[in-house]
C-alpha positions as CSV (number, residue, x, y, z in Angstrom):
1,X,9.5,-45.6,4.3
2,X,10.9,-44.4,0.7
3,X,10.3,-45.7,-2.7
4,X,13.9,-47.4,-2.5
5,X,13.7,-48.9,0.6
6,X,10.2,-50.8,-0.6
7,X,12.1,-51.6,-4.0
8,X,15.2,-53.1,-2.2
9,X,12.8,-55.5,0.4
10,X,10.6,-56.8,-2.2
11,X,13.7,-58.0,-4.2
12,X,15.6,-59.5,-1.7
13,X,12.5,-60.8,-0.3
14,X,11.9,-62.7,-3.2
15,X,15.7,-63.7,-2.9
16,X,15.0,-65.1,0.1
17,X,11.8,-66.8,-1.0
18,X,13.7,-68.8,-3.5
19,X,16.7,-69.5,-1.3
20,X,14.2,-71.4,1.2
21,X,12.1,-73.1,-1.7
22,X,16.1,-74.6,-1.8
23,X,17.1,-74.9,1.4
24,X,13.7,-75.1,3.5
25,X,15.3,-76.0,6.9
26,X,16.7,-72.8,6.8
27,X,13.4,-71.3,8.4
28,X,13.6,-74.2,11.5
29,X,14.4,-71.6,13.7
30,X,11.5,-69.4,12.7
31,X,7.8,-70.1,14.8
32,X,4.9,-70.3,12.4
33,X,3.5,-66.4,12.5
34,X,6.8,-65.1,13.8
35,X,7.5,-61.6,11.6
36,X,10.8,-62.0,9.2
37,X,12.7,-59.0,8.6
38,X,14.9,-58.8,5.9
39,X,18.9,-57.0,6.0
40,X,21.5,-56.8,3.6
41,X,25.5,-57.2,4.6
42,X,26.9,-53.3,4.0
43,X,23.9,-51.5,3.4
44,X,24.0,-49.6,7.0
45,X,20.9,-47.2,5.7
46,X,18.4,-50.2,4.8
47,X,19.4,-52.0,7.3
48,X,18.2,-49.1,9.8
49,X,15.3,-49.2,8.3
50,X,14.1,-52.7,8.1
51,X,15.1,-52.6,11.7
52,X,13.0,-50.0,12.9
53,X,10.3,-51.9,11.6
54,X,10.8,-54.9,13.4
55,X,11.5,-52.7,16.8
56,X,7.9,-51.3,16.5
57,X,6.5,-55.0,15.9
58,X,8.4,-56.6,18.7
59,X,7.6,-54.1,21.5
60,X,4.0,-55.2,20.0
61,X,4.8,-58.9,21.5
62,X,5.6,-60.2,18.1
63,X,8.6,-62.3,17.9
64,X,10.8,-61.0,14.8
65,X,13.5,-62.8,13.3
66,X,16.1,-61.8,10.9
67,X,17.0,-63.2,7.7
68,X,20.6,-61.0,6.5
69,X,21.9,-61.7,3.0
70,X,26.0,-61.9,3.0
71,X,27.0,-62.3,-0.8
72,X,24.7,-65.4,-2.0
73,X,24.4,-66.6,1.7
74,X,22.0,-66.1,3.8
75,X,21.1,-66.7,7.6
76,X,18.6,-66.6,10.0
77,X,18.3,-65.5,13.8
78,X,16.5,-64.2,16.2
79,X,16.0,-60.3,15.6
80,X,17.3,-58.8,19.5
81,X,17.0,-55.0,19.9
């Protein structure tokens, strides 16, 4: 894990914070304790990587779900490997 890729998650993460202090039922979807993994529309290297992360969590049992940012939009689903 570099020193960009930990730079990139924690902004958008906080992107996506305040999108669902907005738009709370935007995390319906999402089971309380369920891992969120964050990917950005176009950024095939970060995306890789945030991925990877959640593959090593879900093989654990851990159900993972994917929040992807397209322009100012986001969306959430269930991560599938």
């Amino acid at each position: 894990m570099t020193q960009k890729f930990i730079k990139k998650n924690l902004k958008l993460s906080l992107d996506f914070d305040h999108h669902v202090v907005r738009d709370p039922d935007i995390l319906a979807k999402v089971p309380r304790g369920a891992c969120i993994i964050i990917t950005k529309k176009g950024d095939k290297s970060f995306n890789r990587e945030s991925r990877a992360l959640a593959e090593s969590v879900a093989r654990g049992g851990e159900k993972c779900f994917e929040a992807r940012k397209e322009g100012s939009r986001w969306t959430v689903k269930q991560f599938a490997y």
